[in-house]
PDB file of N, CA, C and O in Angstrom:
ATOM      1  N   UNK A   1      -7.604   1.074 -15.642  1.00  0.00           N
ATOM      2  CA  UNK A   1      -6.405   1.148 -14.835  1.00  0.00           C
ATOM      3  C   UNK A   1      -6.300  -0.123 -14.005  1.00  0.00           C
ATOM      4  O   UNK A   1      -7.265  -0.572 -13.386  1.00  0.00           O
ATOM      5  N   UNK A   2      -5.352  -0.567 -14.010  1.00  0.00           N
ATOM      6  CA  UNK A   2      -4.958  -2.300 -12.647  1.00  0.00           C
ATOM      7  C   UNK A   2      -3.887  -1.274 -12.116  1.00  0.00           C
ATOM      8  O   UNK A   2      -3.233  -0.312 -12.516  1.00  0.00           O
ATOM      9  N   UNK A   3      -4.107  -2.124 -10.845  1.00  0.00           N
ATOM     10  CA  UNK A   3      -3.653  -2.167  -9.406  1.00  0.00           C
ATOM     11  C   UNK A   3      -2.984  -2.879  -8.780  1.00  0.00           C
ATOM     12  O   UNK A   3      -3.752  -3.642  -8.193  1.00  0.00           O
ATOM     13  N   UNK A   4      -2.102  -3.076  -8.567  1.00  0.00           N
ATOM     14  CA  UNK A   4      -1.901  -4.676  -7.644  1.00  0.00           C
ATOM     15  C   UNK A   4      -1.681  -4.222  -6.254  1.00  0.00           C
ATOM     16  O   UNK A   4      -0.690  -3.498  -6.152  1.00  0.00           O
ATOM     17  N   UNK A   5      -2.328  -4.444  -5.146  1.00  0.00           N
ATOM     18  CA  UNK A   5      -2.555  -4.325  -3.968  1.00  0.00           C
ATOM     19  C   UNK A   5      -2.989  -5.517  -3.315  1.00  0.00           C
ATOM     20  O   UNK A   5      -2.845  -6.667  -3.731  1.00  0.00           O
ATOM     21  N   UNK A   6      -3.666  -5.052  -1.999  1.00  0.00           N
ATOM     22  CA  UNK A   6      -4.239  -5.966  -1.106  1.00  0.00           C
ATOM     23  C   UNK A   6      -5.469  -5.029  -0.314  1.00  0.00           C
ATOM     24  O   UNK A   6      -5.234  -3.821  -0.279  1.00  0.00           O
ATOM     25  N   UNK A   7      -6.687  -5.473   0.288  1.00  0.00           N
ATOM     26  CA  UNK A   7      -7.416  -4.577   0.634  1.00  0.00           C
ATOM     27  C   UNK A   7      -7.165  -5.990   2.247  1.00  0.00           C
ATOM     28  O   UNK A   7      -7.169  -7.220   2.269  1.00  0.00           O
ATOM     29  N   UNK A   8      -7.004  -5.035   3.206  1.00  0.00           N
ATOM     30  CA  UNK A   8      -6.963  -5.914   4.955  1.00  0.00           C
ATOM     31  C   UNK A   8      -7.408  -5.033   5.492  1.00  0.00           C
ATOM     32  O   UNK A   8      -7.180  -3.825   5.562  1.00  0.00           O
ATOM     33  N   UNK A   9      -8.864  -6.487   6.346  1.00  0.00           N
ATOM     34  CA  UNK A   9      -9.022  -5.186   7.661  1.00  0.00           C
ATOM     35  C   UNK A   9      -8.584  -6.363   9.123  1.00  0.00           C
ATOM     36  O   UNK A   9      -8.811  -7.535   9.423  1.00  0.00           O
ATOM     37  N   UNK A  10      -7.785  -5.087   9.754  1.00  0.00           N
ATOM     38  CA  UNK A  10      -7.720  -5.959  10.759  1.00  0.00           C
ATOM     39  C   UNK A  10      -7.691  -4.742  12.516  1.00  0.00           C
ATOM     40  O   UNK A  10      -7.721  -3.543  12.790  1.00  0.00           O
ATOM     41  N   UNK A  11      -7.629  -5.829  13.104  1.00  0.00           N
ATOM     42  CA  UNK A  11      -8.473  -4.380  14.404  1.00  0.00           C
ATOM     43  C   UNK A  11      -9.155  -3.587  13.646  1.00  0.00           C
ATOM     44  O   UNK A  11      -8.830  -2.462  13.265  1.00  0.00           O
ATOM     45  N   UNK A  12     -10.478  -4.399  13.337  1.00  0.00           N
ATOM     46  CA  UNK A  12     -11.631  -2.797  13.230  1.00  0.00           C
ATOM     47  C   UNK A  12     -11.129  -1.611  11.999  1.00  0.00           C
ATOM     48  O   UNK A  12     -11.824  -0.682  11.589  1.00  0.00           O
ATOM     49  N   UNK A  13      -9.677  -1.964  11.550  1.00  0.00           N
ATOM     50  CA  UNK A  13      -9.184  -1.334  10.187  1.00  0.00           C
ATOM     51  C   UNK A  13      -9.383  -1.445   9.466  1.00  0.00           C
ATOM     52  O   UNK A  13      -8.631  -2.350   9.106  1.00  0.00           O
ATOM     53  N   UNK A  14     -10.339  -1.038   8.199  1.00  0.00           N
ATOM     54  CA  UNK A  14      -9.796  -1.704   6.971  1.00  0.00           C
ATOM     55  C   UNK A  14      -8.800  -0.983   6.024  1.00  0.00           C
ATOM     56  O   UNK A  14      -9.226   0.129   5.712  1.00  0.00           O
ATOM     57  N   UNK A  15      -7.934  -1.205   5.627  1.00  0.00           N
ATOM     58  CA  UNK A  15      -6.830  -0.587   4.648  1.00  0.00           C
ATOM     59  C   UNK A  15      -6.505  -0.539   3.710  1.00  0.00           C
ATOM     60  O   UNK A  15      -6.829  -1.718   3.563  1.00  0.00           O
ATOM     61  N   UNK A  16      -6.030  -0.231   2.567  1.00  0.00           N
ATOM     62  CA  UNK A  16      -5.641  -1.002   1.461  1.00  0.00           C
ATOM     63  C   UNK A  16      -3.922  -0.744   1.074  1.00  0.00           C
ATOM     64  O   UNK A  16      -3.283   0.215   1.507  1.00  0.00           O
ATOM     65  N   UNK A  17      -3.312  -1.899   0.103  1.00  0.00           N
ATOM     66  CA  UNK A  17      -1.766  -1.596   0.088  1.00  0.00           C
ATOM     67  C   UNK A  17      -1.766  -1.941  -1.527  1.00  0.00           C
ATOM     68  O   UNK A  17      -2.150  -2.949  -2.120  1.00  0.00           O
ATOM     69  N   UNK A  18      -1.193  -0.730  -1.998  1.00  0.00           N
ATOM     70  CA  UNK A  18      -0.944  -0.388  -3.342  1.00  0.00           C
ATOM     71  C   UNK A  18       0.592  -0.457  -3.711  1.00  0.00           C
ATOM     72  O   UNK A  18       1.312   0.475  -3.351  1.00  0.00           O
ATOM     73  N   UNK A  19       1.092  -1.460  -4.373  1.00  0.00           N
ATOM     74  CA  UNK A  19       2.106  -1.963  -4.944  1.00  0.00           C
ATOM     75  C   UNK A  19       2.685  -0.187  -6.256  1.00  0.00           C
ATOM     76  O   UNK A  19       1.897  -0.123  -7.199  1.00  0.00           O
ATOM     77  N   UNK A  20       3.430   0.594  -6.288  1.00  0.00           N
ATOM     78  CA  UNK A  20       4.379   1.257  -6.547  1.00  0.00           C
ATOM     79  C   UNK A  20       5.913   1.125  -7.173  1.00  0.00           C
ATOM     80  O   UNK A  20       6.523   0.059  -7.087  1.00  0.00           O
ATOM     81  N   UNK A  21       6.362   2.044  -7.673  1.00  0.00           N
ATOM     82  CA  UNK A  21       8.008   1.658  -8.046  1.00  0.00           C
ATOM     83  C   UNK A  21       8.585   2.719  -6.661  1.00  0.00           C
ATOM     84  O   UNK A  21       8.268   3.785  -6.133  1.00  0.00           O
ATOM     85  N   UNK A  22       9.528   1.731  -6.527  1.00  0.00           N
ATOM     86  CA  UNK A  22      10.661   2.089  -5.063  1.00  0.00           C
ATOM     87  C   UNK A  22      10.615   3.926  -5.003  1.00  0.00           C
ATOM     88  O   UNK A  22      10.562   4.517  -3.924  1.00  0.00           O
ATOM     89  N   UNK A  23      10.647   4.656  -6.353  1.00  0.00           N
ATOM     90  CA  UNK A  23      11.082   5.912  -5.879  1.00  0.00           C
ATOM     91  C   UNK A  23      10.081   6.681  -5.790  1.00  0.00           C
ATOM     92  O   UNK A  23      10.329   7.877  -5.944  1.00  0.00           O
ATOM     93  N   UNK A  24       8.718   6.306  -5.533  1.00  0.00           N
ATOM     94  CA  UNK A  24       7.616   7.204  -4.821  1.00  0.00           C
ATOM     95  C   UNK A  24       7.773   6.723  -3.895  1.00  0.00           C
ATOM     96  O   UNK A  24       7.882   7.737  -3.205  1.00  0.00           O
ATOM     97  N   UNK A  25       7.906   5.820  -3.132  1.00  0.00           N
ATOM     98  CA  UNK A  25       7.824   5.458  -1.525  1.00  0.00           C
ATOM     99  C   UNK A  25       9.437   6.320  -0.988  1.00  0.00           C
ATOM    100  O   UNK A  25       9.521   6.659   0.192  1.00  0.00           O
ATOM    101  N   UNK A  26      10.505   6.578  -1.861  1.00  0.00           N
ATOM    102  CA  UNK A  26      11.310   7.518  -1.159  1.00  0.00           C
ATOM    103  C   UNK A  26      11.089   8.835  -1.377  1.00  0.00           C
ATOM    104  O   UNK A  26      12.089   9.525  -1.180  1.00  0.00           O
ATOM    105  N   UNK A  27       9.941   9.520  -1.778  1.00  0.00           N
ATOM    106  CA  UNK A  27      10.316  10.666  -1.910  1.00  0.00           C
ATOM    107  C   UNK A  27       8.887  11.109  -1.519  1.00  0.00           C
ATOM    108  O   UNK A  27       8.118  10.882  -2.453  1.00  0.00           O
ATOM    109  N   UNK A  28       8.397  11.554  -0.662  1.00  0.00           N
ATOM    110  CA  UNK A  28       7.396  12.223   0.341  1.00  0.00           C
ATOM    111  C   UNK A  28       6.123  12.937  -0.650  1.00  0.00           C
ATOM    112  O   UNK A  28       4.931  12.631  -0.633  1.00  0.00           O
ATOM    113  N   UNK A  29       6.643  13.732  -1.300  1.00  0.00           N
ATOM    114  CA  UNK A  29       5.955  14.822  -1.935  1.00  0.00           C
ATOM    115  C   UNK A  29       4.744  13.424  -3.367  1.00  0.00           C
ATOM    116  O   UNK A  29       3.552  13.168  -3.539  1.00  0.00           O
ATOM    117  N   UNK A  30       6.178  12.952  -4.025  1.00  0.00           N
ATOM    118  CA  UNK A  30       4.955  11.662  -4.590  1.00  0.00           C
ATOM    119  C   UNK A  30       4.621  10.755  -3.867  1.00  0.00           C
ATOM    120  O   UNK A  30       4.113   9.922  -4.619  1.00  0.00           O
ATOM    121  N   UNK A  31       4.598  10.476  -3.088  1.00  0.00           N
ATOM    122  CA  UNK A  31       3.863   9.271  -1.966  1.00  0.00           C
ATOM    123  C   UNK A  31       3.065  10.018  -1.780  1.00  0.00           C
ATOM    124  O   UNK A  31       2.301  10.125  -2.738  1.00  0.00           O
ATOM    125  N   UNK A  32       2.767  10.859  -0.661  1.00  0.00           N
ATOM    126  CA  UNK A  32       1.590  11.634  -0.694  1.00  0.00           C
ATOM    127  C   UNK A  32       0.430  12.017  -1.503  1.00  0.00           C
ATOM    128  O   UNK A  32      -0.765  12.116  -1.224  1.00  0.00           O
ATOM    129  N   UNK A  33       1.234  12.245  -2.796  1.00  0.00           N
ATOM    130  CA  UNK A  33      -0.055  12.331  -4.028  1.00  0.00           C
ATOM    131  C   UNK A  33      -0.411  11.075  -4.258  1.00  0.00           C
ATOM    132  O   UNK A  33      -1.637  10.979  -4.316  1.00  0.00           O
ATOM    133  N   UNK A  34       0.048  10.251  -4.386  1.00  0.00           N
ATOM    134  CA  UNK A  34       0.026   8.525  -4.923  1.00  0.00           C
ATOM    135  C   UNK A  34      -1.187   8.165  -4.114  1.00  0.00           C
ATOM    136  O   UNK A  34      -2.242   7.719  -4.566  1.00  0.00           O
ATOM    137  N   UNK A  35      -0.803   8.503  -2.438  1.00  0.00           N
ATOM    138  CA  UNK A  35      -1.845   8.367  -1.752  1.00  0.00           C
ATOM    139  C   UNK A  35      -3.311   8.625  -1.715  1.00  0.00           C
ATOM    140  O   UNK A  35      -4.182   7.816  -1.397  1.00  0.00           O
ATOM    141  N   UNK A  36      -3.518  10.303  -2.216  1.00  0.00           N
ATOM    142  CA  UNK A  36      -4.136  10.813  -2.545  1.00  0.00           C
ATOM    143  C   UNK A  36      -5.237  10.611  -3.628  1.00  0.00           C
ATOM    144  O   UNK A  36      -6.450  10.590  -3.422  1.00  0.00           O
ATOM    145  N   UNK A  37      -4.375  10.414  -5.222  1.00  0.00           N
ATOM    146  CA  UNK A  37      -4.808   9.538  -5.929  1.00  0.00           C
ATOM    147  C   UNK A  37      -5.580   8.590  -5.805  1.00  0.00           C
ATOM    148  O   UNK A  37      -6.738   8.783  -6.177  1.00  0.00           O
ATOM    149  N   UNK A  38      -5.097   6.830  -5.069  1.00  0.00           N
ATOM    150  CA  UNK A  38      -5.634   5.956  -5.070  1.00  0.00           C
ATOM    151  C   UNK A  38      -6.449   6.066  -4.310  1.00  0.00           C
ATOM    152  O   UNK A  38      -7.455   5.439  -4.644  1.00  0.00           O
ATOM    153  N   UNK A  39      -6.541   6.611  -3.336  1.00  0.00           N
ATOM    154  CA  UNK A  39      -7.916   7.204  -2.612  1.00  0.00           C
ATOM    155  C   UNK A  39      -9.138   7.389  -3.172  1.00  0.00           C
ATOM    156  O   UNK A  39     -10.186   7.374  -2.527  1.00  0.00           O
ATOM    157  N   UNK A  40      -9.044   7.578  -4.456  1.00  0.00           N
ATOM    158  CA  UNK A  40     -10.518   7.826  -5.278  1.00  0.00           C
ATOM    159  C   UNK A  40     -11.103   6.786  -5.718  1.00  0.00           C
ATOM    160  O   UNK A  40     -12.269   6.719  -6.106  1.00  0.00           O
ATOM    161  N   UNK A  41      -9.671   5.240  -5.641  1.00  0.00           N
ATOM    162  CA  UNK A  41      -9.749   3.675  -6.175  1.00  0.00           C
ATOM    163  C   UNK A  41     -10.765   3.060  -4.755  1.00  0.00           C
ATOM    164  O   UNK A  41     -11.877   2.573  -4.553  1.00  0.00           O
ATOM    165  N   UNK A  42      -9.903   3.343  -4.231  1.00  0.00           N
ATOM    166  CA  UNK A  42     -10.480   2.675  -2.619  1.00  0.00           C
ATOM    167  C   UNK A  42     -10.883   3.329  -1.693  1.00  0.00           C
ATOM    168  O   UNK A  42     -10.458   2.974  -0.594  1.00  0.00           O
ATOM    169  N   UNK A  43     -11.818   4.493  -1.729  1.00  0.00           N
ATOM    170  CA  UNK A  43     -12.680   5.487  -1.038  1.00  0.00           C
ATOM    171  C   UNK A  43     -12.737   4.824   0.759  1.00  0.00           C
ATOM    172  O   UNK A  43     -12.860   3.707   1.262  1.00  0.00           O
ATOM    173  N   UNK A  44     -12.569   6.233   1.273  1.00  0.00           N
ATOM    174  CA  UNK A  44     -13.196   5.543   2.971  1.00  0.00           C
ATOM    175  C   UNK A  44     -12.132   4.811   3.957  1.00  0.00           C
ATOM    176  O   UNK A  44     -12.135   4.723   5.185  1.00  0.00           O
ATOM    177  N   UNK A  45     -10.951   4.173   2.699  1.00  0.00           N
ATOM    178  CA  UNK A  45     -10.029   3.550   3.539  1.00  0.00           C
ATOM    179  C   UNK A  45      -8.710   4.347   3.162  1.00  0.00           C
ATOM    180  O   UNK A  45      -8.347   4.968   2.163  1.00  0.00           O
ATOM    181  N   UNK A  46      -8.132   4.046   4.447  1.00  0.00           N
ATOM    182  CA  UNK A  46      -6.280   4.185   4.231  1.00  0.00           C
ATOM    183  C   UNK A  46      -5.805   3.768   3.326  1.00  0.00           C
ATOM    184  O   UNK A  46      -6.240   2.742   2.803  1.00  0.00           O
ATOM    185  N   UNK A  47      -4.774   4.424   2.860  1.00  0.00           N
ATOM    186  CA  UNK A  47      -3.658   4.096   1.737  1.00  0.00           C
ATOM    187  C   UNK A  47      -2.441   3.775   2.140  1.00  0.00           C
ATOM    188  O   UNK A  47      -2.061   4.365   3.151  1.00  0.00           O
ATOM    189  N   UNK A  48      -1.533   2.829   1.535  1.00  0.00           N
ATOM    190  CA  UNK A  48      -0.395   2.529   2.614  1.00  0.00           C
ATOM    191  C   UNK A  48      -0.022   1.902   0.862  1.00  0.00           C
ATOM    192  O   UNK A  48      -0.631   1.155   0.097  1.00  0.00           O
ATOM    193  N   UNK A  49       1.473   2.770   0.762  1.00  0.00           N
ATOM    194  CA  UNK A  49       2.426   2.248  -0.648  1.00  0.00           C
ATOM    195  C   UNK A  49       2.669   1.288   0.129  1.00  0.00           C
ATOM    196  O   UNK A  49       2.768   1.139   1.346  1.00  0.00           O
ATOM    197  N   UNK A  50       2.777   0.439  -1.092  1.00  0.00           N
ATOM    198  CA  UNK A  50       4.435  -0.444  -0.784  1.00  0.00           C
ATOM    199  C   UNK A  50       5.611  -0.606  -2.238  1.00  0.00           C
ATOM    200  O   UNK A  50       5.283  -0.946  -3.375  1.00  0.00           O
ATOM    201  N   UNK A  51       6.909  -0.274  -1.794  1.00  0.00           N
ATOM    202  CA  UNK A  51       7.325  -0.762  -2.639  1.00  0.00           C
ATOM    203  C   UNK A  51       8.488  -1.785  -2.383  1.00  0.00           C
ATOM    204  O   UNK A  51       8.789  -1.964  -1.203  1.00  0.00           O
ATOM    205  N   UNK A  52       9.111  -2.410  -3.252  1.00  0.00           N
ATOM    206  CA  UNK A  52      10.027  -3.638  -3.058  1.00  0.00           C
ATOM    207  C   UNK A  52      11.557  -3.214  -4.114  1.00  0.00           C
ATOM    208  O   UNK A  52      11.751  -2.728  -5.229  1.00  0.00           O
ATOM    209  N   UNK A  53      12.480  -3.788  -2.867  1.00  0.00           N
ATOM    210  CA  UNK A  53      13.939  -3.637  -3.582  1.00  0.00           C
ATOM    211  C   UNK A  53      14.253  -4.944  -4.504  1.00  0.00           C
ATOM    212  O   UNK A  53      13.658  -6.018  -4.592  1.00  0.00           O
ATOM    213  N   UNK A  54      15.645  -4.342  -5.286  1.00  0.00           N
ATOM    214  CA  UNK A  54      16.185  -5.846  -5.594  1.00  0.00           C
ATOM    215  C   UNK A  54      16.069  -6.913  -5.431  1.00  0.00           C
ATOM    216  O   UNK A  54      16.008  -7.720  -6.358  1.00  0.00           O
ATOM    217  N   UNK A  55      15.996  -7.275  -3.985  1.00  0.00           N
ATOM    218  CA  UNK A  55      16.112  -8.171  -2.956  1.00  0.00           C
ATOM    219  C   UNK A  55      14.795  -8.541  -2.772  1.00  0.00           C
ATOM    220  O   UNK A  55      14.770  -9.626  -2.190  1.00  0.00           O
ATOM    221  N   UNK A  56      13.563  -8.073  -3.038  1.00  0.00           N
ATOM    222  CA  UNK A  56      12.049  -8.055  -2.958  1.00  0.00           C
ATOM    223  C   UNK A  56      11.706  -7.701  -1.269  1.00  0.00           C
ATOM    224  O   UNK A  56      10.688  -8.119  -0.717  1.00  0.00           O
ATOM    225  N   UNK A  57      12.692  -6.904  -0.617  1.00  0.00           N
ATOM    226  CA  UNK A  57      12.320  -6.520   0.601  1.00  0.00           C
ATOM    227  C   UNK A  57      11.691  -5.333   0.553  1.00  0.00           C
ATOM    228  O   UNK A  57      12.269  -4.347   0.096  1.00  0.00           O
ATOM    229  N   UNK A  58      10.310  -5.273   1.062  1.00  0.00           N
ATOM    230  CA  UNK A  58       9.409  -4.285   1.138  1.00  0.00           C
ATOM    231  C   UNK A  58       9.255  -3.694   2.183  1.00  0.00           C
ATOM    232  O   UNK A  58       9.296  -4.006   3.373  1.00  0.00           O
ATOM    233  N   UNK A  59       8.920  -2.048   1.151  1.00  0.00           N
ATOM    234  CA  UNK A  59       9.114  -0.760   2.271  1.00  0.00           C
ATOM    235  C   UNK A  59       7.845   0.065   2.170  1.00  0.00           C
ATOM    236  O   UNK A  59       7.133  -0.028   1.170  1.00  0.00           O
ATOM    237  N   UNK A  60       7.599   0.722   2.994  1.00  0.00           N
ATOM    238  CA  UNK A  60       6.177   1.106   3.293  1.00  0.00           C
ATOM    239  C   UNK A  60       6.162   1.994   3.428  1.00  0.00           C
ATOM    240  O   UNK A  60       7.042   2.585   4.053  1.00  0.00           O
ATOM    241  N   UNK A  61       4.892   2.685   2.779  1.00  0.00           N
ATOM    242  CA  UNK A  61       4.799   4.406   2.851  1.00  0.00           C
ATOM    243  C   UNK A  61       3.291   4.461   3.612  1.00  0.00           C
ATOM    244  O   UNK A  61       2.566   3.545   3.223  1.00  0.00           O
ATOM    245  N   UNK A  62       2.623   5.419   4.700  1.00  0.00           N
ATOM    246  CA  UNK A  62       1.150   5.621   4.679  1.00  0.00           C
ATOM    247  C   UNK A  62       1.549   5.985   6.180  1.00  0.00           C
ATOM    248  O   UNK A  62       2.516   6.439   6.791  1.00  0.00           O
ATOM    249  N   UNK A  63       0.224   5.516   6.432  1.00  0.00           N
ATOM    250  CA  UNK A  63       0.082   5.992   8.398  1.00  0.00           C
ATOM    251  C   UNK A  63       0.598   4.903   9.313  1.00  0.00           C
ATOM    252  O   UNK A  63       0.196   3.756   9.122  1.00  0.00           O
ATOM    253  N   UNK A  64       1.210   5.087  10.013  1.00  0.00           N
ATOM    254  CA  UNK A  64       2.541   4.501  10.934  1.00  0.00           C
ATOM    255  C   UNK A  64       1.889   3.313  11.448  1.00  0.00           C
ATOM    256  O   UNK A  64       2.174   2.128  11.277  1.00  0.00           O
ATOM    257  N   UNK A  65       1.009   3.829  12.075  1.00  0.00           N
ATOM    258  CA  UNK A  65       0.763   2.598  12.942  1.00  0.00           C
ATOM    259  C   UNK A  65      -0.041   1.067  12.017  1.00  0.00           C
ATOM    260  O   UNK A  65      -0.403  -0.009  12.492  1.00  0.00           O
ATOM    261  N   UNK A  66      -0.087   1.533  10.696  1.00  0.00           N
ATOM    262  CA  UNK A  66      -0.718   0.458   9.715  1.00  0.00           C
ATOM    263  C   UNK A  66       0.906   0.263   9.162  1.00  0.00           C
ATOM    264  O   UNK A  66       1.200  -0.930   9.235  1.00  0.00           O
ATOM    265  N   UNK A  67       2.059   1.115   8.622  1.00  0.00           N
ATOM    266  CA  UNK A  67       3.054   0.513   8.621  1.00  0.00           C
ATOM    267  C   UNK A  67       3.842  -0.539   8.843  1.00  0.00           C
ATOM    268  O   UNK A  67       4.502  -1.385   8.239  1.00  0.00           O
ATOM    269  N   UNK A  68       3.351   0.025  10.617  1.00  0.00           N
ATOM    270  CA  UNK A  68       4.078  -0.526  11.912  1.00  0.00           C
ATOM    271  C   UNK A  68       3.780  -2.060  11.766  1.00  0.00           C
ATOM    272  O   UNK A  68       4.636  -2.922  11.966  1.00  0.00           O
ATOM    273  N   UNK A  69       2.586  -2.299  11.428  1.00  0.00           N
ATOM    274  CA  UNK A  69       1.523  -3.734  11.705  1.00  0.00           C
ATOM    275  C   UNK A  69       2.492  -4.356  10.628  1.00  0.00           C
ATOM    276  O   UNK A  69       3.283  -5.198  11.054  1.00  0.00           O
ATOM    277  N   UNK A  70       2.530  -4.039   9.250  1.00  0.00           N
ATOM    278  CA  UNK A  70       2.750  -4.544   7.651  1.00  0.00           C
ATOM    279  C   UNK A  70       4.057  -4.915   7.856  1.00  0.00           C
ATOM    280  O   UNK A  70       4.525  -5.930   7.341  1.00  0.00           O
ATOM    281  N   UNK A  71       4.673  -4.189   8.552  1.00  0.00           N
ATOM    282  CA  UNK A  71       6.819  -4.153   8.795  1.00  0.00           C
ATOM    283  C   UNK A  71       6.397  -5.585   9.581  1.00  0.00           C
ATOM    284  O   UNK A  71       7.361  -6.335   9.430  1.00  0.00           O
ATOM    285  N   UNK A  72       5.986  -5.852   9.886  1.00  0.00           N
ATOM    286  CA  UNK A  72       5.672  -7.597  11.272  1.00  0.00           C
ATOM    287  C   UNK A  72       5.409  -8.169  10.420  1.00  0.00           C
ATOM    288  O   UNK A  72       5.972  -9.247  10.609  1.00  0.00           O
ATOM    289  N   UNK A  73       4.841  -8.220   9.421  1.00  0.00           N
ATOM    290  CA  UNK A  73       3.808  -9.035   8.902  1.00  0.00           C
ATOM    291  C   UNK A  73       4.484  -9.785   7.559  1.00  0.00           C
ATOM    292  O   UNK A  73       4.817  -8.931   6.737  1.00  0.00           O
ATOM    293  N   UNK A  74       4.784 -11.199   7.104  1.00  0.00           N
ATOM    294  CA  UNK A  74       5.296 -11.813   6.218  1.00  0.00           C
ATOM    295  C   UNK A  74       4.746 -11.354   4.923  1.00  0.00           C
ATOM    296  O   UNK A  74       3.520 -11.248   4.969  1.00  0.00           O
ATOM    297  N   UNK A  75       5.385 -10.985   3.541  1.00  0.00           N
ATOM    298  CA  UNK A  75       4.697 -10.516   2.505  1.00  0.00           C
ATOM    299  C   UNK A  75       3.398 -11.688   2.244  1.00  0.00           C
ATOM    300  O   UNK A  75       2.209 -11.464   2.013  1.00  0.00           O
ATOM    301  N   UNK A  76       4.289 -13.295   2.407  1.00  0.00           N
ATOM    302  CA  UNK A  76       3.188 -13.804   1.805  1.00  0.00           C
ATOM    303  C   UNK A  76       2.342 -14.142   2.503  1.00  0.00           C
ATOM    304  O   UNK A  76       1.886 -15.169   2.002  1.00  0.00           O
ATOM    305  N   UNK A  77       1.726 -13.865   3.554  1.00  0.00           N
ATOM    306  CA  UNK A  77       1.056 -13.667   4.811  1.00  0.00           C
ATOM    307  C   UNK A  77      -0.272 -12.620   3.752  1.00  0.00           C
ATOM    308  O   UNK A  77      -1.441 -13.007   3.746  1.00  0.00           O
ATOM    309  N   UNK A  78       0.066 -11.595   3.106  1.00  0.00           N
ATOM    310  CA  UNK A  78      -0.836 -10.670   2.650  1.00  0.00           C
ATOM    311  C   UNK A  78      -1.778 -11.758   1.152  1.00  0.00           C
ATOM    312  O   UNK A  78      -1.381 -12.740   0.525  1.00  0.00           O
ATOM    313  N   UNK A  79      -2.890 -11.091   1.089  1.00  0.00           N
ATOM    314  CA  UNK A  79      -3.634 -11.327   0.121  1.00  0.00           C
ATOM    315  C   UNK A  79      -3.463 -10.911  -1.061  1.00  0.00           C
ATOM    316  O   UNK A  79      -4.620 -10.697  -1.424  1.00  0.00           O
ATOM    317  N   UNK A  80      -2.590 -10.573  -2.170  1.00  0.00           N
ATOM    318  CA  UNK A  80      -2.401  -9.641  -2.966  1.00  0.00           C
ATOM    319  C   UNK A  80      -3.547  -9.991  -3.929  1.00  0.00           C
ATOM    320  O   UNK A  80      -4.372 -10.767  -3.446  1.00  0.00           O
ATOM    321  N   UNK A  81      -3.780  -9.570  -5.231  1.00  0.00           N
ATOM    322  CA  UNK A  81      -4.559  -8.740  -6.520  1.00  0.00           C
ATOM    323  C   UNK A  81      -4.481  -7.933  -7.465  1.00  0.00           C
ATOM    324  O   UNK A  81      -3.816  -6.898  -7.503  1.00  0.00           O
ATOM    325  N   UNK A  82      -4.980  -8.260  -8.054  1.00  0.00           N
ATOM    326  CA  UNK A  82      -5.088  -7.359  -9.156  1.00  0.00           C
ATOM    327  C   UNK A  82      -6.495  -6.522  -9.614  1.00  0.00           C
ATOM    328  O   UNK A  82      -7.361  -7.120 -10.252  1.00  0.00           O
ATOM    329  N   UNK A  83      -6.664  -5.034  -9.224  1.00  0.00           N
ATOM    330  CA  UNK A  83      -7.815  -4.818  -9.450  1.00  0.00           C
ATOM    331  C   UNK A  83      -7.819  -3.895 -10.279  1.00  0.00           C
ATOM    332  O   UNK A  83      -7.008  -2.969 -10.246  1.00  0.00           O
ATOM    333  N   UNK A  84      -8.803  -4.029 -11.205  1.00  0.00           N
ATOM    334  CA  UNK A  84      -8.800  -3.607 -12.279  1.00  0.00           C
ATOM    335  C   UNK A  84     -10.043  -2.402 -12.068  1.00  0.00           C
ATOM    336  O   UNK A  84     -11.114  -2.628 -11.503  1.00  0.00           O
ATOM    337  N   UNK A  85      -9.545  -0.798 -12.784  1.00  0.00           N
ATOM    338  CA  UNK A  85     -10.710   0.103 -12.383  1.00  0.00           C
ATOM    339  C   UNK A  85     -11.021   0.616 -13.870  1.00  0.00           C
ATOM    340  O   UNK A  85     -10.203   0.546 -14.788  1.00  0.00           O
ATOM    341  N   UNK A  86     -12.418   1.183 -13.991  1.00  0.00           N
ATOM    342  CA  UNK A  86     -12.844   2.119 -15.252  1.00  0.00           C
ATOM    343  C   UNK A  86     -12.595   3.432 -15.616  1.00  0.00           C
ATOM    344  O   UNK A  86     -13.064   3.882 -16.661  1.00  0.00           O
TER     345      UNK A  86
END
């Protein structure tokens, strides 16, 4: 399975942000599982979707206050990847 994310720790956080298609980050019930899911990829840490419009403006699914940080934060500011699992 690949991934394309970013793993950041910052304040004492570490997190990870898992790249998605736009209509799990609108619809609660699959974000949540998505979350859930990749959780087994990146054990121990937060999960935080992201997905991107037309426009490549990115929207964020997970726990607020890691949101909150990512909504400030320039995309290309992030580390992205590709990680590949067994």
């Amino acid at each position: 399975m690949k991934v394309q994310g970013a793993v950041i720790k910052e304040q004492g956080v570490t997190f990870a942000i898992v790249v998605v298609k736009s209509h799990v980050v609108r619809n609660a019930s699959q974000a949540n599982k998505a979350i859930q899911d990749y959780g087994t990829l990146f054990p121990r840490m937060p999960i935080v979707l992201m997905a991107q419009n037309y426009r490549g403006t990115p929207t964020y699914y997970g726990r607020r206050d890691i949101v909150r940080f990512l909504s400030k934060l320039p995309m290309h500011a992030i580390s992205w990847k590709q990680y590949t699992f067994s």
